[in-house]
N, C-alpha and C positions, 0 to 999 in steps of 0.2 A: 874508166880506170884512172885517167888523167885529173879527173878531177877529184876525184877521189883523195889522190893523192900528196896534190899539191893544198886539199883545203887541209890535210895535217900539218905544213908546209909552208904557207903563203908568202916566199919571199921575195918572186918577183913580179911587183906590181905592173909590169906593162905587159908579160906574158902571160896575167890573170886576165889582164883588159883583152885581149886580144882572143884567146879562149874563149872568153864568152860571144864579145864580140862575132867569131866564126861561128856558134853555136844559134845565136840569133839571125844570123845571116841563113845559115842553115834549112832551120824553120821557116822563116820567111818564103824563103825558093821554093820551099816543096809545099809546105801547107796552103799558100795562096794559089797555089795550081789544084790540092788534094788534100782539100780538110781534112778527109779521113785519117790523115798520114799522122794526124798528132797521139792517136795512139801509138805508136809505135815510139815517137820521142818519148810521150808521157814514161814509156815501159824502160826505155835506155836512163831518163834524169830524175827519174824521184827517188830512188834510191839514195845515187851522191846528193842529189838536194836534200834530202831528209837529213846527212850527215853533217851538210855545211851549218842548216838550222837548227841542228838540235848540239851542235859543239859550239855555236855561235861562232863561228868564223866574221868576223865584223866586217873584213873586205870583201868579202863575199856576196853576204846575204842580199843585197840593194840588186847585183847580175839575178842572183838566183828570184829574186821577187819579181823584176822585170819579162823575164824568159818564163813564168809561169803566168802572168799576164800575157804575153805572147802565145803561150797556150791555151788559154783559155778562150783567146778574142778568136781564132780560128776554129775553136774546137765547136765539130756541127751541134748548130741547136737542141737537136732531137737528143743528142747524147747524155746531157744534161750537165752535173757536177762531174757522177761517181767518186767512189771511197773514196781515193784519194783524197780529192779535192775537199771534199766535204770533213776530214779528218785535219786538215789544214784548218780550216777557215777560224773556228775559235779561238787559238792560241794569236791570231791577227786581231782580233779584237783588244788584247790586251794595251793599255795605256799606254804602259813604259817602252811599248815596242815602235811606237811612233813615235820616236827620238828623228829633231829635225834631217838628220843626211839618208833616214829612210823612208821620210814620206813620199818624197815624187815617186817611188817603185810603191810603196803600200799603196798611197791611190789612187794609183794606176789599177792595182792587182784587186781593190776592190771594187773600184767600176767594171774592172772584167767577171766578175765573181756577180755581181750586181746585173751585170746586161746579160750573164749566161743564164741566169738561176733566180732572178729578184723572187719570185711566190713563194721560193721556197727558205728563203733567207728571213723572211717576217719574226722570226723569234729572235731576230737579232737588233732587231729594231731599236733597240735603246741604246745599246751599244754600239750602232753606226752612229747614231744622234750624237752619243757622248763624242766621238771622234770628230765628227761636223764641230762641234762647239770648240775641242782643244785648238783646233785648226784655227779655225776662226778667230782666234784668239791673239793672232802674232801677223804681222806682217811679212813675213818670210813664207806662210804656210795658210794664207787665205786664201788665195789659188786653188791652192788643193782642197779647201774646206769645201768650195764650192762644186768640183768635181764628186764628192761626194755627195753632196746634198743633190746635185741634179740626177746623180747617177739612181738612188733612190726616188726619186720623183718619178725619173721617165721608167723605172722597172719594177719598183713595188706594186703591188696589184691595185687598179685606180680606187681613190678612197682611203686607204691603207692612212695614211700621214695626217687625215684629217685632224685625227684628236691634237696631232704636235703641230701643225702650224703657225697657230699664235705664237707658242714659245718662240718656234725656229724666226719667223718674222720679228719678235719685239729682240732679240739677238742681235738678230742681221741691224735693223735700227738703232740699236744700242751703239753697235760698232760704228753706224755710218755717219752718227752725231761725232763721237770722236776721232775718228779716222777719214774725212771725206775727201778722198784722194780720185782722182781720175780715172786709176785700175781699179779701185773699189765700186767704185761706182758703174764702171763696166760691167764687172761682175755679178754687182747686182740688179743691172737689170737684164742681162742675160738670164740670169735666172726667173726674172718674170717672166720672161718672154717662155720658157722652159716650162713653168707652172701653169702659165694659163696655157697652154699647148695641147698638157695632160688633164687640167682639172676645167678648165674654161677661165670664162672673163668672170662670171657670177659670182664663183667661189672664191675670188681674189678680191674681188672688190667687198664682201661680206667678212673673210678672214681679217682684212687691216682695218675696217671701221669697227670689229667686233674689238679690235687693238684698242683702237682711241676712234673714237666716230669723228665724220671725215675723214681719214687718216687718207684713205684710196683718192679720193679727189687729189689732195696735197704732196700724195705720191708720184701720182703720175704726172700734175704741173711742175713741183720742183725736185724733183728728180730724174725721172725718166723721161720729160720732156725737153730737160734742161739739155739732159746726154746727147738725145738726140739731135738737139741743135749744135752743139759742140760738135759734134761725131757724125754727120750726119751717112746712113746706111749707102753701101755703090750697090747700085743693079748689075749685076756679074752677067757678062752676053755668050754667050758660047762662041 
């Protein structure tokens, strides 16, 4: 009812924060002890969350995207989406809604949506792609482009991405000619490391010389080898 009320309302920004804040904290305490327990959130917040995103409450919506990511990352496997969720997911596809001060919550919420459900998300496929690309496309929001693209790697069903690879590789390449920054390059070979995880070394090494032959040699000397000398990996000891 609280929130309800204040999303007609929103005038005070630190007892919005704080709201949420104990709301997430909330979940937290109970669901890491009793996955089960997020139906019962689910049943108390999608109501006022349906209100906050369907009046477009601007303050809002970044808590309410975070905290359904929070739901989801607990919610047990077996359970899968359900409606709700599944009634959500499209209208997050849209372009214009990845406006930069709600990506870190958007993908967030679609890595969770992704590690709950990826097989069944496949007809979305092009429109996660197009999102990987805007992302991709700014330096404030390549971070996240890549959260998405792995998040799709490690839970589309294996195969899945074949046909988009190249594209998605001569992208990433595109960018790393004109952007060859240190976080970048992190990034990208996290993400190798990610791909060949899921798909092997074969299919990686066959996707970049199908790019440009050679390409996979010249990748892994000056680039991923480079990183790793720069960066070189710590063996973490218990």
């Amino acid at each position: 009812k609280t929130l309800g009320r204040i999303a007609k309302n929103p005038r005070n920004p630190q007892f919005n924060h704080y709201l949420f804040e104990s709301i997430a904290v909330l979940i937290r305490n109970v669901c890491s002890k009793d996955p089960s327990a997020t139906v019962s959130f689910e049943n108390l917040l999608f109501e006022p969350f349906n209100v906050v995103l369907q009046m477009g409450v601007e303050e809002f919506t970044p808590y309410v995207f975070q905290i359904l990511s929070q739901l989801l990352e607990y919610r047990p496997k077996e359970s899968g989406l359900g409606e709700s969720y599944e009634q959500l997911f499209p209208p997050l596809m849209t372009a214009a809604l990845w406006e930069k001060g709600k990506v870190p919550a958007l993908a967030r919420l679609l890595q969770a949506y992704l590690r709950q459900a990826g097989p069944s998300l496949v007809a979305h496929t092009q429109p996660i792609l197009g999102i990987f690309q805007k992302l991709l496309a700014s330096r404030q929001t390549e971070e996240h482009s890549f959260m998405v693209l792995n998040a799709a790697v490690s839970y589309f069903p294996p195969g899945h991405l074949n046909a988009h690879m190249a594209t998605i590789f001569q992208l990433m390449f595109t960018r790393l000619r004109g952007h060859r920054t240190p976080k970048f390059v992190s990034l990208i070979c996290n993400f190798f490391a990610i791909f060949i995880g899921n798909y092997g070394a074969e299919p990686f090494v066959q996707i970049l010389n199908g790019v440009q032959p050679g390409m996979a040699l010249m990748v892994v000397k000056d680039v991923w080898s480079n990183a790793i000398q720069a960066n070189p990996p710590v063996q973490r000891t218990q």
